[in-house]
KEKE-3310 file (N, C-alpha, C; in steps of 0.2 Angstrom, whole numbers, plus 5000, padded with zeros to 4 digits):
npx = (4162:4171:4162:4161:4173:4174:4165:4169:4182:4178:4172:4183:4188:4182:4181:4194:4195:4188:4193:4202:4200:4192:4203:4211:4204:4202:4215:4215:4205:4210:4220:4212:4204:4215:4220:4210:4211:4224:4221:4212:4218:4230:4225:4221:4235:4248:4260:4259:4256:4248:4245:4258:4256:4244:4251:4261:4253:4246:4258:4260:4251:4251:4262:4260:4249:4255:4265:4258:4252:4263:4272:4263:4255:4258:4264:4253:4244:4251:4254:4242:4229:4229:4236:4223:4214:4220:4217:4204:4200:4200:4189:4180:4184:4187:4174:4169:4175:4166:4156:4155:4158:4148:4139:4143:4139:4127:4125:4133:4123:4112:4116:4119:4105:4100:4106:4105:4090:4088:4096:4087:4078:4080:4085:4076:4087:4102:4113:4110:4113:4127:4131:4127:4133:4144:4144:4139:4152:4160:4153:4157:4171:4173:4168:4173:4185:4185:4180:4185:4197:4191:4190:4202:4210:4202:4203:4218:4219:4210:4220:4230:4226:4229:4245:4247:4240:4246:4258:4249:4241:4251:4258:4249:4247:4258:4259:4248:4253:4264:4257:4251:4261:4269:4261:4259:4271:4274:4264:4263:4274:4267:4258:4255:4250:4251:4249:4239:4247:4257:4250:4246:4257:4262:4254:4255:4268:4268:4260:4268:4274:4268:4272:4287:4304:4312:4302:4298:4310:4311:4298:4302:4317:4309:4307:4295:4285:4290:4285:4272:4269:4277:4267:4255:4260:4258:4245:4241:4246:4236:4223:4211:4212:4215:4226:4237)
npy = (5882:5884:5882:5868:5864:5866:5857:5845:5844:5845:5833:5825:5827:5823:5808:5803:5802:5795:5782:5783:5779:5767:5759:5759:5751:5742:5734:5735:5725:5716:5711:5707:5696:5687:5687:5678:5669:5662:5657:5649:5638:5636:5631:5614:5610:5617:5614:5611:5612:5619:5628:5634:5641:5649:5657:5663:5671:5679:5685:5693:5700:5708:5715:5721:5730:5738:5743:5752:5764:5767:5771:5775:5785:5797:5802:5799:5809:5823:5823:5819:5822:5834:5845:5844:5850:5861:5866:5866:5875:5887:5892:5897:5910:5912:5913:5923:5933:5933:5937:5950:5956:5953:5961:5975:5976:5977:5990:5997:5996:6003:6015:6018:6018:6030:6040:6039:6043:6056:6062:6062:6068:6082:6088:6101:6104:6109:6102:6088:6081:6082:6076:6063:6057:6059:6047:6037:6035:6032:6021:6011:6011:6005:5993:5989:5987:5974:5966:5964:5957:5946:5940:5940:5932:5920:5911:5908:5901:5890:5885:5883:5869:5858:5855:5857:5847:5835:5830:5825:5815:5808:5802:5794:5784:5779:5775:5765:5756:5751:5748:5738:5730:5726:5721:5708:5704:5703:5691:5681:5673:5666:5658:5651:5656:5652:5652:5666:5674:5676:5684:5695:5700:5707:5714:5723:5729:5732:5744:5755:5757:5770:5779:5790:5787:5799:5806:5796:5796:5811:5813:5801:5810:5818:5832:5832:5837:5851:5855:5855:5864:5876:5877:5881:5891:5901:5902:5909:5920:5924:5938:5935:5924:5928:5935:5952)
npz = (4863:4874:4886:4880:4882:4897:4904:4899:4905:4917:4919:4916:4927:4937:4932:4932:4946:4951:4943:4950:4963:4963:4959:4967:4979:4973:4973:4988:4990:4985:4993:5004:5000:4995:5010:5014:5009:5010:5023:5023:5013:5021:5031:5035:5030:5033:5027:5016:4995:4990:5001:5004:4989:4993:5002:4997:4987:4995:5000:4988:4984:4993:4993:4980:4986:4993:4988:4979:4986:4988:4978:4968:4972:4975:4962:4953:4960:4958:4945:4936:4945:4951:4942:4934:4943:4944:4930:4930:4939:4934:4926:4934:4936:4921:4918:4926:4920:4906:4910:4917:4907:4899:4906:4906:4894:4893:4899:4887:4879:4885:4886:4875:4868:4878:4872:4857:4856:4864:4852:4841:4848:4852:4869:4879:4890:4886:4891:4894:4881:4878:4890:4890:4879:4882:4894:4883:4877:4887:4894:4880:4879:4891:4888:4876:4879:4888:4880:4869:4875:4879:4866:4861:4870:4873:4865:4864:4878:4875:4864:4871:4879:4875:4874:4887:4894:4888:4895:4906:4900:4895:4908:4914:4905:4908:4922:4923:4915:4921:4933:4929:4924:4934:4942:4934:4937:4950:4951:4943:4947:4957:4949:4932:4919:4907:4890:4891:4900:4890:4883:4890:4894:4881:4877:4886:4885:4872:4874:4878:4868:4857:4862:4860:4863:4869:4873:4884:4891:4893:4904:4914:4918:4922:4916:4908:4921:4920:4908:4910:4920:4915:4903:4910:4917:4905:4904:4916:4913:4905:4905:4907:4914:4928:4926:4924)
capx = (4168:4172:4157:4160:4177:4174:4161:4176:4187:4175:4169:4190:4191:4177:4181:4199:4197:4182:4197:4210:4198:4192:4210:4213:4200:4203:4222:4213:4199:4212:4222:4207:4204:4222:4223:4205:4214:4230:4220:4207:4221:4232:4221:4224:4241:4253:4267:4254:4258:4241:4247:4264:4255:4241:4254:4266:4249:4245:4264:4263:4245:4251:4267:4255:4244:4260:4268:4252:4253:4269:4276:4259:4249:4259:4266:4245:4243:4255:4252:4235:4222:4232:4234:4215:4211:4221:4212:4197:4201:4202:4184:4176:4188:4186:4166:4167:4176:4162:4149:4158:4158:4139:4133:4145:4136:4121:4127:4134:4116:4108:4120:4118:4099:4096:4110:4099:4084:4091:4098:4080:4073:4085:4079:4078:4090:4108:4117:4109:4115:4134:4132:4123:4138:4151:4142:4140:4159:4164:4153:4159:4177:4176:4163:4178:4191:4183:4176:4194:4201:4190:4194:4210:4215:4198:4205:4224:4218:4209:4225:4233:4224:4233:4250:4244:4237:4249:4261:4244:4238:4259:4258:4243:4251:4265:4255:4243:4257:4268:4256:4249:4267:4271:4254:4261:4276:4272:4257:4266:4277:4264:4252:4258:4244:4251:4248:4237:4253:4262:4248:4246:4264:4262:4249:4257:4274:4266:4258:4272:4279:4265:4277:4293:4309:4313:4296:4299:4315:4309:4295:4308:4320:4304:4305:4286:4280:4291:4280:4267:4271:4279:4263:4250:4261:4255:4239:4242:4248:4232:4221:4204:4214:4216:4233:4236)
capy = (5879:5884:5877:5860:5861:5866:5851:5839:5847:5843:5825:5821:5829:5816:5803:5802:5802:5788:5775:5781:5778:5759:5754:5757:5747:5733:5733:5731:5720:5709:5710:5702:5690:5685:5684:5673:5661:5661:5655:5643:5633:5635:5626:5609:5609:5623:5614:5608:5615:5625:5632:5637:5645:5651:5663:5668:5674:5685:5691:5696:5706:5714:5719:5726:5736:5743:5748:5758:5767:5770:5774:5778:5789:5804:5806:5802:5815:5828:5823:5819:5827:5841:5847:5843:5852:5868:5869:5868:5881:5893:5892:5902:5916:5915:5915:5930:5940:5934:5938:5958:5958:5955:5966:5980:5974:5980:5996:6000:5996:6007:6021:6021:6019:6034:6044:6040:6046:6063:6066:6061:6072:6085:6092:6105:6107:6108:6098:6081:6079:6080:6072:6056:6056:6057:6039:6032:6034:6028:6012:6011:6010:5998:5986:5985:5982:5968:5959:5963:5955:5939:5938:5938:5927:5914:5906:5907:5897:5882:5882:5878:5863:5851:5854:5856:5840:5830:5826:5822:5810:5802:5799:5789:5779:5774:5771:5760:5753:5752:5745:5730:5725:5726:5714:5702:5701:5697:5685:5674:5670:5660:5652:5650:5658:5650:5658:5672:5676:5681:5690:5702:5704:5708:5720:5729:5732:5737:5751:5759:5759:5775:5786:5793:5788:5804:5808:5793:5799:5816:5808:5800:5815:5826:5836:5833:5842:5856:5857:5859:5873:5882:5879:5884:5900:5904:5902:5913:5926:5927:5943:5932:5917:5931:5940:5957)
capz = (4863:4879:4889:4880:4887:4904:4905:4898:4910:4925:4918:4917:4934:4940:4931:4936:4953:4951:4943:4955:4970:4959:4958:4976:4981:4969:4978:4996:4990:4983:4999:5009:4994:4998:5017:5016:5005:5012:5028:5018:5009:5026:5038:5036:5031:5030:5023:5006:4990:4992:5007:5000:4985:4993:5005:4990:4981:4999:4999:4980:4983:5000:4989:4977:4986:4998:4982:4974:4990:4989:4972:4961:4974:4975:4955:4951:4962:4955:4936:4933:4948:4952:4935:4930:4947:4943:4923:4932:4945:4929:4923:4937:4937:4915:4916:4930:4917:4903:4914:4917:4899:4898:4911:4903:4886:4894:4901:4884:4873:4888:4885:4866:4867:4879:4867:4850:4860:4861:4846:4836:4850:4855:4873:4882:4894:4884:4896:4893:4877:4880:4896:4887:4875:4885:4895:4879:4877:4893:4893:4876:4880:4895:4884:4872:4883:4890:4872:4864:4880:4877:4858:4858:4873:4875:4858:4866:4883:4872:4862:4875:4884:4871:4878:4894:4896:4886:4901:4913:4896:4895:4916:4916:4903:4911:4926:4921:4913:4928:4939:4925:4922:4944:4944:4933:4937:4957:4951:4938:4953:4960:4947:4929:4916:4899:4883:4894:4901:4888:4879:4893:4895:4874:4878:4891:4882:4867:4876:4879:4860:4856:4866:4856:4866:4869:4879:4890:4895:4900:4910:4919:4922:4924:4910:4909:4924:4918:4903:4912:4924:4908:4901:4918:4917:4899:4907:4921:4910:4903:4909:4907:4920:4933:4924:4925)
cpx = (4171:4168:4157:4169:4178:4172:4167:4179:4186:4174:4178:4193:4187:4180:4188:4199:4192:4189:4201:4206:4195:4196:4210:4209:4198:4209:4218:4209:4203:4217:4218:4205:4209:4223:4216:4208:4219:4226:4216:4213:4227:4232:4221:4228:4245:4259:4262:4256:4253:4241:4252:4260:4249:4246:4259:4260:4249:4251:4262:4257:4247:4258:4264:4251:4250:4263:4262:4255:4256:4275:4269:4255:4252:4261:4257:4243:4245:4254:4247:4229:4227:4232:4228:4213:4213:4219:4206:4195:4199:4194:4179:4178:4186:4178:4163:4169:4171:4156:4150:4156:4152:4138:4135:4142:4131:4121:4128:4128:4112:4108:4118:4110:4097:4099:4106:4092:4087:4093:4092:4078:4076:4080:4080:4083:4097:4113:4116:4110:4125:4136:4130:4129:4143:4148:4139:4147:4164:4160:4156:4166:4178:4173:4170:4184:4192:4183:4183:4197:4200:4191:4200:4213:4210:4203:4212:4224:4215:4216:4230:4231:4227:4240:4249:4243:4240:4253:4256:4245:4243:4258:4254:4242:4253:4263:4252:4250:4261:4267:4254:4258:4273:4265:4258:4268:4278:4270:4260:4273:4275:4259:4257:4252:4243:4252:4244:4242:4255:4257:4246:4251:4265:4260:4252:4264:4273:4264:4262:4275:4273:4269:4284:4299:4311:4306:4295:4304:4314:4304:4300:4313:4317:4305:4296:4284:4284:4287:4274:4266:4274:4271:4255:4254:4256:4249:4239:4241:4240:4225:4215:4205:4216:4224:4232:4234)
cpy = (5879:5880:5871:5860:5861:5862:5843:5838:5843:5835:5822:5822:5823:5809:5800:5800:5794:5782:5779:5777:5769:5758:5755:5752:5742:5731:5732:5727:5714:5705:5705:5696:5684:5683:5677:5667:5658:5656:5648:5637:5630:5631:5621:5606:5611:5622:5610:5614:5621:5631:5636:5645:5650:5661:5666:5672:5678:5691:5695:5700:5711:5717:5724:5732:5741:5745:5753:5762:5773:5774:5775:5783:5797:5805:5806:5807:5822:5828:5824:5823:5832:5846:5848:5847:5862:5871:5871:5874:5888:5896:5898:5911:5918:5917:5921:5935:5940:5937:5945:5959:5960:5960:5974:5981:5979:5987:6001:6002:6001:6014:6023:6023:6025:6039:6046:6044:6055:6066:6065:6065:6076:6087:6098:6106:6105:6105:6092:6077:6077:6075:6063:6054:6053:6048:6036:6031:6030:6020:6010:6009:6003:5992:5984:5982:5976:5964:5958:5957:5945:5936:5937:5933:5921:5908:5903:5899:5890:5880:5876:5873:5857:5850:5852:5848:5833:5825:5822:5812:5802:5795:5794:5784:5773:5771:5764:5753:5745:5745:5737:5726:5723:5719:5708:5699:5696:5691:5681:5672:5665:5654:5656:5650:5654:5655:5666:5676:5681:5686:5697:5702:5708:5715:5725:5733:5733:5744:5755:5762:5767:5780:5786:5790:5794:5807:5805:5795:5807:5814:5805:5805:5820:5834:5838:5839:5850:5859:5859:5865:5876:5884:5884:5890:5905:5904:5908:5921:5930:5933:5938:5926:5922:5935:5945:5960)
cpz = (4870:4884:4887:4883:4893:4905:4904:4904:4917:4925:4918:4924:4937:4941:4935:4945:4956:4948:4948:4964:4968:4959:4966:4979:4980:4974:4985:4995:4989:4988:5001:5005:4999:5005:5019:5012:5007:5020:5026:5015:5017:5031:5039:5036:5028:5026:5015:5001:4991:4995:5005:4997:4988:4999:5002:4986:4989:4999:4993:4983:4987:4996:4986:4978:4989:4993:4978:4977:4990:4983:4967:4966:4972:4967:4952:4954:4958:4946:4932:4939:4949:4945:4931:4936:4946:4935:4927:4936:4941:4927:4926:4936:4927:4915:4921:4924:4910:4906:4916:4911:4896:4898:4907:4894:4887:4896:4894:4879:4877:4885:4879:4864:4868:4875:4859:4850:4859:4855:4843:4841:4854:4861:4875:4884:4889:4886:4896:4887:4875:4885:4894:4884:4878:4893:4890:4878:4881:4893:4886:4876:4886:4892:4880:4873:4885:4884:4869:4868:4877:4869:4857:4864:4875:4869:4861:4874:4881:4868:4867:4880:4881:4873:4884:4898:4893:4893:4904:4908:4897:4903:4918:4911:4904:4916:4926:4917:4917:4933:4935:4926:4932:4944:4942:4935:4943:4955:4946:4944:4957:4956:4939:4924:4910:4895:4885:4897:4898:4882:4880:4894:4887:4874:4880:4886:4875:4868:4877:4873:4856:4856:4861:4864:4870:4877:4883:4895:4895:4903:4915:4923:4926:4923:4908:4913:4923:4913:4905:4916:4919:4902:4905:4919:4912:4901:4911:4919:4907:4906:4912:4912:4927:4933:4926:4918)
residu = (UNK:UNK:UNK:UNK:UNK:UNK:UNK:UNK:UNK:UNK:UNK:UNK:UNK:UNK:UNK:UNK:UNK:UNK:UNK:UNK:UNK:UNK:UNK:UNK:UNK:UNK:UNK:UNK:UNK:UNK:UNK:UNK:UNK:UNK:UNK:UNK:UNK:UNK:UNK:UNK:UNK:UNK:UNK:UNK:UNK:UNK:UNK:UNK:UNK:UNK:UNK:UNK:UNK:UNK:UNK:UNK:UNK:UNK:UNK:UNK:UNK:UNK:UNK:UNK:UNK:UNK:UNK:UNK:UNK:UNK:UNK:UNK:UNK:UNK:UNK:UNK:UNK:UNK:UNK:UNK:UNK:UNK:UNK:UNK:UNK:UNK:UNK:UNK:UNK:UNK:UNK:UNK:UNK:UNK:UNK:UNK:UNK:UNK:UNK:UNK:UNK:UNK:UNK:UNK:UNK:UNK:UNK:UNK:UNK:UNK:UNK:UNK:UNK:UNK:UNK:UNK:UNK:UNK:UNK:UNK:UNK:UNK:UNK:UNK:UNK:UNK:UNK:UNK:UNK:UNK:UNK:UNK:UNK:UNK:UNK:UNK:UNK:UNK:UNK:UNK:UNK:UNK:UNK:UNK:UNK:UNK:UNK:UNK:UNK:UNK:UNK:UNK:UNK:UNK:UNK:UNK:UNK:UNK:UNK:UNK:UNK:UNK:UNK:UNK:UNK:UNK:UNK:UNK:UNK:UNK:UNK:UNK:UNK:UNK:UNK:UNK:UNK:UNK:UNK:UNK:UNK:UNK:UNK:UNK:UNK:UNK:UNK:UNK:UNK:UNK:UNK:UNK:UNK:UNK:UNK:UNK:UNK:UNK:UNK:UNK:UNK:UNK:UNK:UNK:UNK:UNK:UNK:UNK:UNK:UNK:UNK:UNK:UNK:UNK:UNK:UNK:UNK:UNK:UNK:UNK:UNK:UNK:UNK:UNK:UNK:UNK:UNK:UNK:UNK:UNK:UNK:UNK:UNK:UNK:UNK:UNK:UNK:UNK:UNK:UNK:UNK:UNK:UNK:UNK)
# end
């Protein structure tokens, strides 16, 4: 369970950052779209209806991209990679302390083995059989420390990726959301879709009715990113995430 969530973890780390660097990309492709056309219907005769429209469709895409920029780079940053960057960060520090666990596994099977040896064949010297005991006891004691440690809090740290990740999921909502209902609202300013129009306007503003009232309005006051730093504590806390 773990290794198929760590793999998650990283594939949502990938992917994420693959659409956020494809959305930006479409916003400057669609700039230079825009300024070729604005010059192409221009050329002529700039007072033409063509013309006109052609430089309302460049204004509305250069609004567009300068508003990504400017109002979805940093809260995508803070919401969704940031937060998928600091799960991810956890993983090395949790697979070090399985991996003490191991080697301690192994330390304590040695222990016990050379201990059964002696006792089936007592030896000579009376010192080697106390001496064995007492390091089967001591790897015996840190081996459990360790394995107790990962039983009782592996299960707590998957618990928690469902809270955790709610906000990022909400954020990337409203985004997408945000920026579809920003697109349309420039670009039906310059050409007039019909029926296409309103059934992306339909789409968009249905996506939002998923979310509770309540949940948009924290998102807004940023309540959200509270939830998740109150949850990235609970994480912290735990020994196997680098706690005490």
């Amino acid at each position: 369970m773990l290794r198929r969530f760590e793999k998650e973890c990283q594939a949502l780390q990938k992917d994420s950052k693959a659409y956020w660097d494809a959305t930006r990309a479409m916003t400057t492709a669609q700039s230079r779209i825009a300024e070729t056309l604005e010059v192409f219907y221009g050329a002529a005769d700039r007072t033409s209806e063509g013309a006109m429209a052609g430089h309302a469709y460049k204004r509305s895409v250069d609004d567009l991209d300068t508003g990504f920029g400017r109002e979805l780079d940093v809260p995508y940053r803070t919401a969704i990679s940031e937060p998928l960057g600091k799960m991810c960060a956890y993983f090395p520090i949790v697979n070090e302390h399985i991996s003490k666990r191991n080697k301690k596994m192994l330390d304590y099977d040695s222990a016990r083995s050379k201990l059964r040896k002696l006792i089936d064949k007592p030896p000579e010297d009376p010192t080697k059989l106390p001496k064995a005991q007492q390091e089967h006891d001591e790897s015996k004691e840190v081996f459990d420390i360790l394995n107790d440690q990962l039983i009782a809090e592996l299960p707590q740290l998957l618990d928690l990726r469902v809270p955790y990740f709610d906000p990022s999921f909400e954020a990337m909502i409203r985004m997408q959301s945000k920026f579809a209902e920003e697109g349309y609202e420039k670009l039906s300013g310059v050409q007039r879709f019909g029926a296409c129009s309103s059934r992306l306007l339909n789409i968009i503003t249905t996506s939002t009715r998923y979310f509770a009232d309540n949940v948009r309005d924290d998102y807004a006051a940023g309540q959200l990113d509270a939830q998740v730093e109150g949850v990235l504590q609970e994480m912290k806390e735990l020994s196997i995430c680098g706690g005490n």
